[in-house]
Structure formats: structure tokens, C-alpha cells
C-alpha positions, 0 to 999 in steps of 0.5 A, spaced: 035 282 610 038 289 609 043 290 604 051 292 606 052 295 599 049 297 595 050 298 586 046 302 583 042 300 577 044 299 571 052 301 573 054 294 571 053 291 564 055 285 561 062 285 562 066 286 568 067 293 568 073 297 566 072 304 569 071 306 576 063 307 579 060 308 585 056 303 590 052 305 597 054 301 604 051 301 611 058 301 615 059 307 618 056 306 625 060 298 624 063 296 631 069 292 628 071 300 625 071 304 631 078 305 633 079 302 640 077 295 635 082 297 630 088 299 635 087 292 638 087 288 631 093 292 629 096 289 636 094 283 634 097 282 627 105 280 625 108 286 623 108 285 616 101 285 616 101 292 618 104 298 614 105 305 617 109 312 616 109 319 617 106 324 612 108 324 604 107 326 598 103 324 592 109 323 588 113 320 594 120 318 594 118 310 598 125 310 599 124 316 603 118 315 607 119 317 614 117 313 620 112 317 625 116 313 631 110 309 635 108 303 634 102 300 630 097 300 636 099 308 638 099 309 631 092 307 631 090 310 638 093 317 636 091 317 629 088 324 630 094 328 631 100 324 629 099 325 622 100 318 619 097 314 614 097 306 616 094 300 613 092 294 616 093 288 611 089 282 610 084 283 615 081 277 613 085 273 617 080 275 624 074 271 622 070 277 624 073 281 618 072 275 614 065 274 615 064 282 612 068 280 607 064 275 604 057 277 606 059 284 602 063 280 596 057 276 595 052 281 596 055 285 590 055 278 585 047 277 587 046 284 584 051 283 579 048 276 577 055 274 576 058 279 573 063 280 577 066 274 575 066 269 581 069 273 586 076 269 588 083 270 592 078 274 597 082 279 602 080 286 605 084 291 608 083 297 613 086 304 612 086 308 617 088 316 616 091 322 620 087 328 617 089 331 611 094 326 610 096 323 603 096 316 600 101 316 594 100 315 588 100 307 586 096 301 583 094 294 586 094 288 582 087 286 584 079 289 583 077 293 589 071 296 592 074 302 597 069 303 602 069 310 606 067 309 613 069 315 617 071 321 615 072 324 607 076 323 602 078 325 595 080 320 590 084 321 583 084 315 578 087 314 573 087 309 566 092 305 567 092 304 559 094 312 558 102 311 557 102 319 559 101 317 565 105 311 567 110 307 563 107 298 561 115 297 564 112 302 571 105 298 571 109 290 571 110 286 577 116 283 579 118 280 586 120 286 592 116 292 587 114 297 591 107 300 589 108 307 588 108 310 582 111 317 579 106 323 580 105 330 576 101 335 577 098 335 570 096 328 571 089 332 574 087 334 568 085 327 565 083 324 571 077 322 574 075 325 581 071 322 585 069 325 594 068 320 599 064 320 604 061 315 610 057 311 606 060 312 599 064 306 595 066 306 589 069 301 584 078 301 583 079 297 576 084 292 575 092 296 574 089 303 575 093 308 578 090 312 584 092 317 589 087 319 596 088 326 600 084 325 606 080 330 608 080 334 615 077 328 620 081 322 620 078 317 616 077 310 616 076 305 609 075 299 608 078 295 601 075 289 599 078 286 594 078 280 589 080 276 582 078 273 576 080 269 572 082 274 567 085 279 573 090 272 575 091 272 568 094 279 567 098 278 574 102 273 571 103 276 565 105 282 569 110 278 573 113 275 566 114 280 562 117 285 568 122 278 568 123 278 560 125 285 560 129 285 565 133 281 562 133 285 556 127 282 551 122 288 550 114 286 550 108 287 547 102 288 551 098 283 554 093 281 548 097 282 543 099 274 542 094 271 545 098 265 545 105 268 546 101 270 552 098 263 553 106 260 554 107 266 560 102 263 564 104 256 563 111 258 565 109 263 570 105 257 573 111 252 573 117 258 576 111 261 581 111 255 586 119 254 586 120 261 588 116 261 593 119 254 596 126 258 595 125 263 599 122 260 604 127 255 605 133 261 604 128 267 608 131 272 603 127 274 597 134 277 594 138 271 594 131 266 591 131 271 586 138 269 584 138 262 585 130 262 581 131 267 575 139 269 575 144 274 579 142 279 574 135 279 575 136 280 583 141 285 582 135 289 578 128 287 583 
């Protein structure tokens, strides 16, 4: 059977690997990414299952984002000329989607012999750009193959270890975060840059920040992404020492004390279901993070 995605030889030690590098994959002539069946999922989905805007910048203010006043299924249908960016989340919940997802996850473990590391919490999502259009700088709290289906694109990365990059305290998680991340100009000379074209993927490690300017056609990706143990692991540890700092006790890396770290995941994994059921019962994430972890965190989140 022919392969969806390729990784090259030798790019995938023994170890989950920690910089970028790139694959090969066969969906560019893809019927589920022609933009008549992508303007359709878009209708289809709940809101919050879409996110679109105007043009931005790499340093975008996300309070400021402007709107481009269509709805998701016109914003897909006039991509060509009306200068947006869009994702569509989580498209693993069409079964199509999800069968992609899975045969292109599984693929990529076959040829890495499980380095990859069991490949769980799988979700994929679709990004669909206007020309020359920008992606902020952000970072995604998961393992990501970025596949480029139509169009081109630049991606600048970035190690996320690099504190003249971007702060541990910006890099926490906590409860309403948003993505974006500070950007300057001077960050291009110790990043990484890396062309897309259809065909061309390339791996995204775990906290790394990253912006992506769109080239002069529209472009459509494919982001199919995973967990380990480890990258569940550093999420949690993330969500706790975000909680712990707000409340005014500085953390130290993850590593540092591996048992220390060991008592965060505990009480992660015992605080997590209770503020999941709160905000379910209170449909407010401000109001069950008060009644969770205090008012003063709320007023901080």
C-alpha cells in the first residue's frame, strides 16, 4: 500500500526527537481538502469548533484581532480575496477526517518502530489561509505534523528552552490562555526557517513557538497532533506551576524535582475533573475558576 507520509531515514533516533524536521505526504490532490468540502465542514461544525479573523500581524495584540465580518462558510468560499486566516478544530470529529488522521498517525509510528511514543489524545485540524496572510507567533501544547496541502508557506520556529525568546511564565498553561506569544523581529536570527510546499510536512516539538507567513496563493494545511506520556506529563506541570505562580510562589523548571514534579500531576489529576464538572454545571470558565482555585486566580486567568 502507498504511503500517506513519509519520514525520511535516519531523521528519528531513539528518542522522541526535540527539534524540528521534515516528512513527505501525498495529499495535495485530497478530496476532503478542496475548498467546496472544507466550506461545507466549516458549516457543519459548532462554532467553537471554528476560529477565523482579518489580517494580523506576528506580534498580534489577541485582544485586537479583527473580525473579517462573513461567516465561516463564506469565509472559506472567498478565502481568495478576503484576507483571512481560519482554523477549523478538532476535525476528527467527521469520521472522514478521522480515518486520515489515523492512518497518517499510525504510518508515521510503523516507520518510527514506536518512537514516536503511542501516539495518544489524537486530534487534527485544518488551516485555511487568504494569500500572504500571517499566523501570530504561538505555541500548541501538543506534537504536530504540519502538512502542507495547497499553496506555500514559511514557518519560523523557535526553541522554546530559549528564555530570550519567550518567558517559562509565558510558555504556562492556565485556564482562557490565549496562544499568542510576544514577537520581535531579532527573534529571526536564532530561529529556524523552514518553505512549505504541497507535499512538504515537517514535525512541530512540544512548547516550541512558531509564526507562519502565507505565500501568495491561498494555502490549506493539515495539523495532526498527539501526546505522549511525557507531553501529558509537561501539560499538567504546566497548568500547576501557571496556578502556583499566580498565587505568588516562583517555580522551577520541569525536571528540576522530579518528585516535586511527581506531587503537581497528582494534584493536577485530582483538581482537573472537578473543574471540568464546575464549569459544566456554572457555563462560565471565570466563575469555576473562582469557585476551584479562589477569586484571585479568576481575576488573573
Amino acid at each position: 500500500m502507498t504511503r500517506l507520509i513519509e519520514v525520511e531515514e535516519g531523521s528519528v533516533g531513539a528518542e522522541m526527537p526535540v527539534r524540528t524536521f521534515r516528512l513527505k505526504h501525498r495529499l495535495k490532490d485530497h478530496p476532503l481538502f478542496k475548498l467546496d468540502r472544507l466550506a461545507r465542514l466549516a458549516a457543519s461544525l459548532p462554532a467553537d469548533q471554528v476560529e477565523f479573523n482579518g489580517p494580523v500581524q506576528p506580534n498580534q495584540d489577541p485582544s485586537l484581532t479583527p473580525s473579517n465580518g462573513l461567516s465561516a462558510e463564506e469565509t472559506v468560499r472567498r478565502i481568495e480575496d478576503c484576507k483571512s486566516w481560519m482554523v477549523i478544530k478538532n476535525v476528527e470529529s467527521d469520521p472522514e477526517y478521522k480515518a486520515l488522521l489515523d492512518a497518517c498517525l499510525d504510518q508515521v509510528a510503523e516507520q518510527t518502530r514506536g518512537t514516536m511514543g503511542g501516539a495518544k489524545k489524537r486530534q487534527a485540524f485544518i488551516f485555511v489561509t487568504s494569500p500572504n496572510n500571517v499566523t501570530p507567533l504561538h505555541m500548541d501544547p501538543e506534537y504536530n505534523f504540519l502538512l502542507q496541502v495547497r499553496g506555500t508557506k514559511r514557518m519560523s520556529l523557535f526553541d522554546h528552552k530559549d528564555r530570550n525568546i519567550v518567558s517559562e511564565e509565558k510558555l504556562e498553561l492556565y485556564p482562557g490562555k490565549h496562544r499568542n506569544l510576544p514577537y520581535r523581529e531579532e527573534f529571526e536570527e536564532v530561529g529556524v526557517q523552514q518553505h512549505l510546499a504541497p507535499g512538504d510536512s515537517i514535525f512541530v516539538p512540544l512548547f516550541d513557538p512558531h509564526w507562519v507567513q502565507n505565500g501568495p496563493e491561498v494555502s490549506v494545511s493539515f495539523s495532526i497532533t498527539w501526546h505522549t506520556d511525557h507531553s501529558l506529563k509537561m501539560v499538567k506541570l504546566s497548568y500547576v506551576n501557571a496556578a502556583l505562580r499566580k498565587f505568588g510562589f516562583p517555580q522551577a523548571s520541569a525536571g528540576t524535582h522530579p518528585a516535586l514534579d511527581a506531587v503537581k500531576v497528582a494534584a493536577y489529576d485530582i483538581a482537573r475533573p472537578i473543574y471540568d464538572a464546575v464549569k459544566k454545571l456554572v457555563g462560565d470558565r471565570r466563575k469555576a475558576v473562582a469557585l476551584v482555585f479562589g477569586r484571585k486566580a479568576a481575576a488573573i486567568s
